[in-house]
Every structure is written in C-alpha cells, then in structure tokens.
Biopython code that builds the backbone (N, CA, C, O; Angstrom):
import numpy as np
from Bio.PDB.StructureBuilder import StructureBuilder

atoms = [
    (1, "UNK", "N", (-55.671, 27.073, 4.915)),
    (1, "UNK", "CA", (-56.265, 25.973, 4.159)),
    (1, "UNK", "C", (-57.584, 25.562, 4.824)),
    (1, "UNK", "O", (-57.702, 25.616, 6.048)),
    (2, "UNK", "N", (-58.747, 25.082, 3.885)),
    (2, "UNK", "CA", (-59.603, 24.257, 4.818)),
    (2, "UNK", "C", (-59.786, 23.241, 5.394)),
    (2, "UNK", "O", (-59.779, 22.165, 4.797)),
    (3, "UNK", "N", (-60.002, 23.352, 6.753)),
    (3, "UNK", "CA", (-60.145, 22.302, 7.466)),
    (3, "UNK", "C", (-60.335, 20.869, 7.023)),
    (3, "UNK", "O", (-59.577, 19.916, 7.204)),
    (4, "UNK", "N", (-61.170, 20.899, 6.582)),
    (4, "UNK", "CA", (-62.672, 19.493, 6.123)),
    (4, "UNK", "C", (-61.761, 19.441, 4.960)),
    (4, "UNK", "O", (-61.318, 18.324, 4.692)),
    (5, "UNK", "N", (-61.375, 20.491, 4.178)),
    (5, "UNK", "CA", (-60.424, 19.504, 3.173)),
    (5, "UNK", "C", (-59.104, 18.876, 3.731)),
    (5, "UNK", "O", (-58.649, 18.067, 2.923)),
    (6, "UNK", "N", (-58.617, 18.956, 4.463)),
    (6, "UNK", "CA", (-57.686, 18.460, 5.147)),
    (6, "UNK", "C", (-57.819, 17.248, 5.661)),
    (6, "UNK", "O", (-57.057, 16.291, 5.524)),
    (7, "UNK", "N", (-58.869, 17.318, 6.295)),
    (7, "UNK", "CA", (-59.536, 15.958, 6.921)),
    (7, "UNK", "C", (-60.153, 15.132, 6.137)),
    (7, "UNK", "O", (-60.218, 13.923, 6.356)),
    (8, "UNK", "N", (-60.647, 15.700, 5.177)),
    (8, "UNK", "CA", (-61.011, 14.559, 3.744)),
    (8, "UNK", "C", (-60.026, 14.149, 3.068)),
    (8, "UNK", "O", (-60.344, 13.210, 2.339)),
    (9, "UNK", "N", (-58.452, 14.597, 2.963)),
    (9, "UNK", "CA", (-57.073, 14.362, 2.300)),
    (9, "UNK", "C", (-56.576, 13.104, 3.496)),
    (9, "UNK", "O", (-55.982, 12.104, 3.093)),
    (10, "UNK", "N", (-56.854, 13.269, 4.782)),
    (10, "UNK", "CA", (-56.210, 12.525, 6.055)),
    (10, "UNK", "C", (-57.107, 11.560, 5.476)),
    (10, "UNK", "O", (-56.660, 10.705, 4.712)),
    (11, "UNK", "N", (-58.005, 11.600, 5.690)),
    (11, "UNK", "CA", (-59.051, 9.892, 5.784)),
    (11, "UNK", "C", (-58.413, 9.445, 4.509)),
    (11, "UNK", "O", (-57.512, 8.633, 4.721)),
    (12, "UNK", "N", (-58.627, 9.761, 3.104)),
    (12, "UNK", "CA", (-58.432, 9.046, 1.997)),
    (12, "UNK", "C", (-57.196, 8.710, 2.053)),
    (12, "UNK", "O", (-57.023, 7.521, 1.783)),
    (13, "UNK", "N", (-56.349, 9.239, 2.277)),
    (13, "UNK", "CA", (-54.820, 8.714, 3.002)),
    (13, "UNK", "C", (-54.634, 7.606, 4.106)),
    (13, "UNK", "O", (-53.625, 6.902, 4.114)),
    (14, "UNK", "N", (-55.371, 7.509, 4.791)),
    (14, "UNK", "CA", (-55.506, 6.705, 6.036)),
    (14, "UNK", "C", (-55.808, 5.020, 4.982)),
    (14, "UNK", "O", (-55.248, 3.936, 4.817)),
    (15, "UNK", "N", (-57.116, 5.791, 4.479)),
    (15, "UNK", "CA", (-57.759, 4.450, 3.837)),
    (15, "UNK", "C", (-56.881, 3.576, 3.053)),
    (15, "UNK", "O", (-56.676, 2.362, 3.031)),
    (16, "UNK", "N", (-56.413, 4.634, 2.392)),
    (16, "UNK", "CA", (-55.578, 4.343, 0.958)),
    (16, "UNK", "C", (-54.364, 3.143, 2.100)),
    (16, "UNK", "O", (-54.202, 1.940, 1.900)),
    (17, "UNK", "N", (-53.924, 3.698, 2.850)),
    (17, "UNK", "CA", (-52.261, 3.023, 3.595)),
    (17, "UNK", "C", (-53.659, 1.805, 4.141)),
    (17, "UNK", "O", (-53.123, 0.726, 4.394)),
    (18, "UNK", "N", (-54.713, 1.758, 4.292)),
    (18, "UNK", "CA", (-55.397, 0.410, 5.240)),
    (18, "UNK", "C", (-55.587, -0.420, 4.158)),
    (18, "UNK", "O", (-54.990, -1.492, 4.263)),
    (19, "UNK", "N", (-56.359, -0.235, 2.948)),
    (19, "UNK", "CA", (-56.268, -0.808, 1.748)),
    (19, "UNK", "C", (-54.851, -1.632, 1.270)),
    (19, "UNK", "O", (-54.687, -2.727, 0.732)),
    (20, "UNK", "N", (-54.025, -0.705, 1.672)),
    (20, "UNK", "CA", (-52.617, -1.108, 1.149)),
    (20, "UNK", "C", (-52.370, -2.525, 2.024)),
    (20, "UNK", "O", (-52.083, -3.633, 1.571)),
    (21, "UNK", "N", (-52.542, -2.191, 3.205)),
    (21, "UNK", "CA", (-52.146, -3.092, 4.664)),
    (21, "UNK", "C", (-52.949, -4.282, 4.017)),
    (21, "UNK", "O", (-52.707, -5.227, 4.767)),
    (22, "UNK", "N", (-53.829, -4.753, 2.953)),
    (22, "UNK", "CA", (-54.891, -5.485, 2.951)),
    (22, "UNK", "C", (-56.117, -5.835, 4.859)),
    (22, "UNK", "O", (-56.422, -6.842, 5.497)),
    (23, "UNK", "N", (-56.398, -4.300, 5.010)),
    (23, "UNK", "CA", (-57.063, -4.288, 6.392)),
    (23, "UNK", "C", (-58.381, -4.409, 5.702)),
    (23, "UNK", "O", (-58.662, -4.058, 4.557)),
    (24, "UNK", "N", (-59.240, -5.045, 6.726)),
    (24, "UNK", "CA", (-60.572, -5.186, 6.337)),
    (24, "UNK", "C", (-61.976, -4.581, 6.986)),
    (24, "UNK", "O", (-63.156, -4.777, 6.693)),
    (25, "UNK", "N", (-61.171, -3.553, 8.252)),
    (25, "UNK", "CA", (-61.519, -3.228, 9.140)),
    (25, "UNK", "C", (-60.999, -1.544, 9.547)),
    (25, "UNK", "O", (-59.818, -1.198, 9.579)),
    (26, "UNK", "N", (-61.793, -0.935, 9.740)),
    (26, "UNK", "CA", (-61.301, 0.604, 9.883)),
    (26, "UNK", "C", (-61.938, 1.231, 11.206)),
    (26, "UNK", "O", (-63.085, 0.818, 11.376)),
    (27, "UNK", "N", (-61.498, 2.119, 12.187)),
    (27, "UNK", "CA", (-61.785, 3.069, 12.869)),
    (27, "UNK", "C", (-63.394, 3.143, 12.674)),
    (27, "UNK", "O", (-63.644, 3.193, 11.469)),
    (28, "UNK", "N", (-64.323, 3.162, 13.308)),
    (28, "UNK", "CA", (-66.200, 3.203, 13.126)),
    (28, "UNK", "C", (-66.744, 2.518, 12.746)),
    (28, "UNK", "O", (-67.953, 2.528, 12.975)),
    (29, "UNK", "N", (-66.108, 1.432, 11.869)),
    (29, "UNK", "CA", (-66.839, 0.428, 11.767)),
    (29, "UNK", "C", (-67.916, -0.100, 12.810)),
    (29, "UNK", "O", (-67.867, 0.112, 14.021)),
    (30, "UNK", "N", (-69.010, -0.907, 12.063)),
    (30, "UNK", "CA", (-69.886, -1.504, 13.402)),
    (30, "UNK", "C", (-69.440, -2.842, 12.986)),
    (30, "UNK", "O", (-69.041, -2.805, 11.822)),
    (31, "UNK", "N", (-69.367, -3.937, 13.483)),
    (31, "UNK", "CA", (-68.769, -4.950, 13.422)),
    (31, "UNK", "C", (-69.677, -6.386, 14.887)),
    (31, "UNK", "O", (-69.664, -6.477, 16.115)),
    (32, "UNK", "N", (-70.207, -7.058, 13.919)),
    (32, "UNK", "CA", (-70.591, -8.446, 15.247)),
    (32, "UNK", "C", (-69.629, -9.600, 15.089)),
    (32, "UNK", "O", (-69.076, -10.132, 14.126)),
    (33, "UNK", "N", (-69.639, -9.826, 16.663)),
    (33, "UNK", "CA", (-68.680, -11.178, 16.978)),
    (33, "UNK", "C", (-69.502, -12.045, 17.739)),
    (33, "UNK", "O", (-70.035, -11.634, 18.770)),
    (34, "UNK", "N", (-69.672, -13.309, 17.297)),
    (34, "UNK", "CA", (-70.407, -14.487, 17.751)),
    (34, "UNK", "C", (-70.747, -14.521, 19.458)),
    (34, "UNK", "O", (-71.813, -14.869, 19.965)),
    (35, "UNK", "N", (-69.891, -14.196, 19.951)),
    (35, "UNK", "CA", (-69.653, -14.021, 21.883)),
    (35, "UNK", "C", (-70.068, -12.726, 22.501)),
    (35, "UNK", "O", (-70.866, -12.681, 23.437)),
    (36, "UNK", "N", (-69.447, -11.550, 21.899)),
    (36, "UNK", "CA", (-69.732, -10.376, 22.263)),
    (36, "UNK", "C", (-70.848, -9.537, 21.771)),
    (36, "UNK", "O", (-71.163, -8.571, 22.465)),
    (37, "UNK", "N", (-71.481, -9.764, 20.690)),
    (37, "UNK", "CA", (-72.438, -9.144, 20.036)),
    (37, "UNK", "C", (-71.790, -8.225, 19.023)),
    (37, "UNK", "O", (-70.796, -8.473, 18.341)),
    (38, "UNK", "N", (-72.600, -7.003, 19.038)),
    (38, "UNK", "CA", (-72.387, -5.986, 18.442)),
    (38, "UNK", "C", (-71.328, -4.499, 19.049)),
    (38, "UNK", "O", (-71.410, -3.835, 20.083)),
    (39, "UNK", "N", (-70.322, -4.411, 17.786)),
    (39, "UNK", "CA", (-69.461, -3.457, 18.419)),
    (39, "UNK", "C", (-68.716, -2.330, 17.393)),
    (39, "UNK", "O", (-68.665, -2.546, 16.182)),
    (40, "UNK", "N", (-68.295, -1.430, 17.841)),
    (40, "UNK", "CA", (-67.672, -0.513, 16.860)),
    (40, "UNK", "C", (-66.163, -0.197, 16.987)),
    (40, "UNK", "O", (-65.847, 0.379, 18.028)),
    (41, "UNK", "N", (-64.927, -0.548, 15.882)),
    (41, "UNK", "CA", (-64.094, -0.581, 15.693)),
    (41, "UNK", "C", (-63.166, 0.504, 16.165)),
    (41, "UNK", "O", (-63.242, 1.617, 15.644)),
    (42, "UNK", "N", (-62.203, 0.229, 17.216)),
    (42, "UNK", "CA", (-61.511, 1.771, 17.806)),
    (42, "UNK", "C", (-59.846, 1.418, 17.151)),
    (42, "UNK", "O", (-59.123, 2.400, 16.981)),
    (43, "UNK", "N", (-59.355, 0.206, 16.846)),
    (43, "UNK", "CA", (-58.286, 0.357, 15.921)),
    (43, "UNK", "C", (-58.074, -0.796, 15.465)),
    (43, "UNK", "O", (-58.308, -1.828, 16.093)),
    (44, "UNK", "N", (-57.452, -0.723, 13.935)),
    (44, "UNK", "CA", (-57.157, -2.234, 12.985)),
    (44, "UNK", "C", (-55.771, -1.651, 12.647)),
    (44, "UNK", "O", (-55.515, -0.482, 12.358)),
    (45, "UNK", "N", (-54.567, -3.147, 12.780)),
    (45, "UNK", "CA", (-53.708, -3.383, 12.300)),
    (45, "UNK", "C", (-53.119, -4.393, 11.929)),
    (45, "UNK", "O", (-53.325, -5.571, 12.218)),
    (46, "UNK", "N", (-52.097, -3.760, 11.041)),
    (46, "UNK", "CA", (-51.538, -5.394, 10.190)),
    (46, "UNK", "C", (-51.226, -6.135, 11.058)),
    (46, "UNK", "O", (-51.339, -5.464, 12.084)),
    (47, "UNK", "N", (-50.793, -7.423, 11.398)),
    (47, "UNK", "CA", (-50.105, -8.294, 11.955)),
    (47, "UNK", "C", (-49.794, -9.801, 11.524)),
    (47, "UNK", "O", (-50.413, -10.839, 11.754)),
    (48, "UNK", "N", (-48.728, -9.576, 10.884)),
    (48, "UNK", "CA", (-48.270, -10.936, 10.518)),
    (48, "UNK", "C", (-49.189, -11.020, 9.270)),
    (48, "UNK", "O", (-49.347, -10.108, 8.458)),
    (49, "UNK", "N", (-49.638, -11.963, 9.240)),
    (49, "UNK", "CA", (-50.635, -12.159, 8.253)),
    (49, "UNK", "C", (-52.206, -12.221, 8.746)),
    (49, "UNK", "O", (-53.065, -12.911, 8.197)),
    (50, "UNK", "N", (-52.383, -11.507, 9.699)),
    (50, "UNK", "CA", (-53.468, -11.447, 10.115)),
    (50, "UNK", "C", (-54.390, -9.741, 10.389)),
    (50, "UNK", "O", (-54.383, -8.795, 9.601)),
    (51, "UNK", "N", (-54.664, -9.769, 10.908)),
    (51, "UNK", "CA", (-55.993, -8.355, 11.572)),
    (51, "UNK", "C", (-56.181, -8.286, 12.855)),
    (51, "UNK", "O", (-56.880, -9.121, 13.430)),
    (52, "UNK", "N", (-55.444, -7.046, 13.643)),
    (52, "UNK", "CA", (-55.410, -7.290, 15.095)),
    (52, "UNK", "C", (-56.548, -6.169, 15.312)),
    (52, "UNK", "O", (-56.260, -4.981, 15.165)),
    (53, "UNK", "N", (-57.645, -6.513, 15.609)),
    (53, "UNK", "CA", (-58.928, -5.836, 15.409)),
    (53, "UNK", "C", (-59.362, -5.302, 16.997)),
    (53, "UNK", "O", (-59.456, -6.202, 17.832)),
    (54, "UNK", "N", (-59.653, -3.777, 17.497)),
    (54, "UNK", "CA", (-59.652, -3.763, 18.858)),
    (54, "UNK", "C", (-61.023, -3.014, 18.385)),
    (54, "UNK", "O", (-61.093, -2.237, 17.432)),
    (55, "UNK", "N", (-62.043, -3.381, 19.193)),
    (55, "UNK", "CA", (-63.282, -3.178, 19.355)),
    (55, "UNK", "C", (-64.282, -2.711, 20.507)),
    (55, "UNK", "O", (-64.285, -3.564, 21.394)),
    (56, "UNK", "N", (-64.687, -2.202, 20.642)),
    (56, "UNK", "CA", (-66.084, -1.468, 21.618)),
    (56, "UNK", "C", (-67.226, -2.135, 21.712)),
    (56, "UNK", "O", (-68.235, -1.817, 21.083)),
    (57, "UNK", "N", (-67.142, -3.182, 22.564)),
    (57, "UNK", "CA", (-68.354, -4.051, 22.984)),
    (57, "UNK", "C", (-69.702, -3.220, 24.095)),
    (57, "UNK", "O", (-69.834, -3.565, 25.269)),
    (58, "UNK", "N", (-70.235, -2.558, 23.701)),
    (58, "UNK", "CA", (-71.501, -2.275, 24.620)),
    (58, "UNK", "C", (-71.231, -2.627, 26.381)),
    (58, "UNK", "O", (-71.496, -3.788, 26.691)),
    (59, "UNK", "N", (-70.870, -1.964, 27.203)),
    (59, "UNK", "CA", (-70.948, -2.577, 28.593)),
    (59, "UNK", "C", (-69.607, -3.446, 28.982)),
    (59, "UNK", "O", (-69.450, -3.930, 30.103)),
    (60, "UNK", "N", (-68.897, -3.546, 28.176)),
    (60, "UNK", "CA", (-67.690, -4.403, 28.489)),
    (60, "UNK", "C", (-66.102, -3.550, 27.941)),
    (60, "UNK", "O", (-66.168, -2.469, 27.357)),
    (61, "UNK", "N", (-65.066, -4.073, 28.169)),
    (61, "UNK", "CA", (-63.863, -3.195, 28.139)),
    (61, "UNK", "C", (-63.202, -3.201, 26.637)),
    (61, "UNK", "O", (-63.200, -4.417, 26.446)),
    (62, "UNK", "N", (-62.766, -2.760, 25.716)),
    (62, "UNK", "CA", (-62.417, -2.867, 24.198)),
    (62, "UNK", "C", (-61.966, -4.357, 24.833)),
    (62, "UNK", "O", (-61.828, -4.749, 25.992)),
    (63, "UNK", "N", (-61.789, -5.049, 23.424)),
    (63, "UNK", "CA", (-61.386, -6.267, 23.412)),
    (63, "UNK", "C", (-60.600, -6.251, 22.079)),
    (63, "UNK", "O", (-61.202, -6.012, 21.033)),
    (64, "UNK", "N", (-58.917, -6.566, 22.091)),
    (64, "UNK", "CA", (-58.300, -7.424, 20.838)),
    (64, "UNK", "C", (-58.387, -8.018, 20.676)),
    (64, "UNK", "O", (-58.165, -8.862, 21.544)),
    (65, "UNK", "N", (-58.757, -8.384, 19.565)),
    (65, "UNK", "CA", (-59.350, -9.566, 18.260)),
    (65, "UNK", "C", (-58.514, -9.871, 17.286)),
    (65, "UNK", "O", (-58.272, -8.950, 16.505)),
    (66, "UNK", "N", (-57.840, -11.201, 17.037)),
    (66, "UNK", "CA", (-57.446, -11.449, 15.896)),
    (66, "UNK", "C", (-58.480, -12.261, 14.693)),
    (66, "UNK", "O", (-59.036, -13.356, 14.765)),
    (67, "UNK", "N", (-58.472, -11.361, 13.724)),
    (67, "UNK", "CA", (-59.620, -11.444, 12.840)),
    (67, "UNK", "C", (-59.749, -12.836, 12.524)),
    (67, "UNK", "O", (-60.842, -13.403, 12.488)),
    (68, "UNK", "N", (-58.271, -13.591, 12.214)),
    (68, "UNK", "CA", (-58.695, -15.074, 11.696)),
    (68, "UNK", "C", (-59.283, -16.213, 12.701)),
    (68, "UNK", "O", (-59.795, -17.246, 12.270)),
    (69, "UNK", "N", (-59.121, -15.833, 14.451)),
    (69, "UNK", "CA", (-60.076, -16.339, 14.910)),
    (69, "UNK", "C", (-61.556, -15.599, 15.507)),
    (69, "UNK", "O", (-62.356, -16.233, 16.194)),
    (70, "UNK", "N", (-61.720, -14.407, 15.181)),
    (70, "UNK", "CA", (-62.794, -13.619, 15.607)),
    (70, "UNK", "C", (-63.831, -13.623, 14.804)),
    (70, "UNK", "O", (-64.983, -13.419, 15.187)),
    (71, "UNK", "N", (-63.483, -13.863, 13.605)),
    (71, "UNK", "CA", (-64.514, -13.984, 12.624)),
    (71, "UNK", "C", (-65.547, -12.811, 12.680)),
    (71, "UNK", "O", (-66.718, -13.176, 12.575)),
    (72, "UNK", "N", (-65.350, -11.593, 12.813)),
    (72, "UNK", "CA", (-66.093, -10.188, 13.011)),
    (72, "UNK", "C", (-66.471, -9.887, 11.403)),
    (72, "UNK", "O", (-65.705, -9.871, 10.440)),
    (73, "UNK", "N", (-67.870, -9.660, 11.447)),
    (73, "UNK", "CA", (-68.302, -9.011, 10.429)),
    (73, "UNK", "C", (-68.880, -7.783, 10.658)),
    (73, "UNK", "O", (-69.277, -7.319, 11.727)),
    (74, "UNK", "N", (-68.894, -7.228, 9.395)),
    (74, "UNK", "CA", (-69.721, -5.967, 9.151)),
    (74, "UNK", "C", (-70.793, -6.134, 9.051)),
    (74, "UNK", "O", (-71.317, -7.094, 8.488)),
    (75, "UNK", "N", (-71.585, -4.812, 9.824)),
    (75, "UNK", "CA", (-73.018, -4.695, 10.146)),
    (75, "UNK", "C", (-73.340, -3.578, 9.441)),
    (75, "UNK", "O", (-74.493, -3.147, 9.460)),
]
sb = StructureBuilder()
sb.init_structure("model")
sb.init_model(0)
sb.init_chain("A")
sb.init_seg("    ")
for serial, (resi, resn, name, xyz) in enumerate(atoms, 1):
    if name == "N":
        sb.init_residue(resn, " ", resi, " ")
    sb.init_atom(name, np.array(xyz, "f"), 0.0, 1.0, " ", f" {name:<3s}", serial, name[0])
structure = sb.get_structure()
C-alpha cells in the first residue's frame, strides 16, 4: 500500500476522533499564551470538560495547559 496514503487515512482519522473529542487544538499547531509567548502544540486531550493542552515554549520545558485557564490561541 502507499505510504502517504496511509498517513493521509491516519491524520483524517486522528482529526476526525479530535473533532469528535470537541478538541480545539492539534499536534503543530502554533499557538500564543499571554506569559509564555509563542509555541507549538506537542499534545491535546479531552479532560473533563476541558483541553489539557501541552506545548513547546521556545527556550523553556513543554508546559500543560488547561485551555479554560490558558486562554491559547491560534497563530
């Protein structure tokens, strides 16, 4: 089978189950937070009723984020 189609079936699958999760946040995202600046998304999950958002801050160590107090947007 091909590869890249495989991996284009995984992502739209991935998306499709993050969509489902109502996630607002995915794997590469670039994403700014008021404190940390600018950063890119290394994993989002459901939690509770929230977004446990772990991120790649420039110079500093990933940081978990819960979205309803992180207030992270897309860049």
């Amino acid at each position: 089978a091909d590869r890249s189609a495989e991996t284009a079936r995984a992502a739209r699958r991935e998306a499709t189950q993050q969509k489902r999760a109502g996630l607002q946040f995915k794997p590469g995202d670039r994403v700014r937070h008021a404190h940390f600046g600018e950063g890119i998304v290394v994993t989002s999950k459901a939690s509770g009723d929230d977004e446990e958002v772990t991120v790649a801050f420039p110079g500093q160590t990933p940081k978990r984020l819960l979205q309803s107090f992180a207030n992270l947007e897309k860049v």
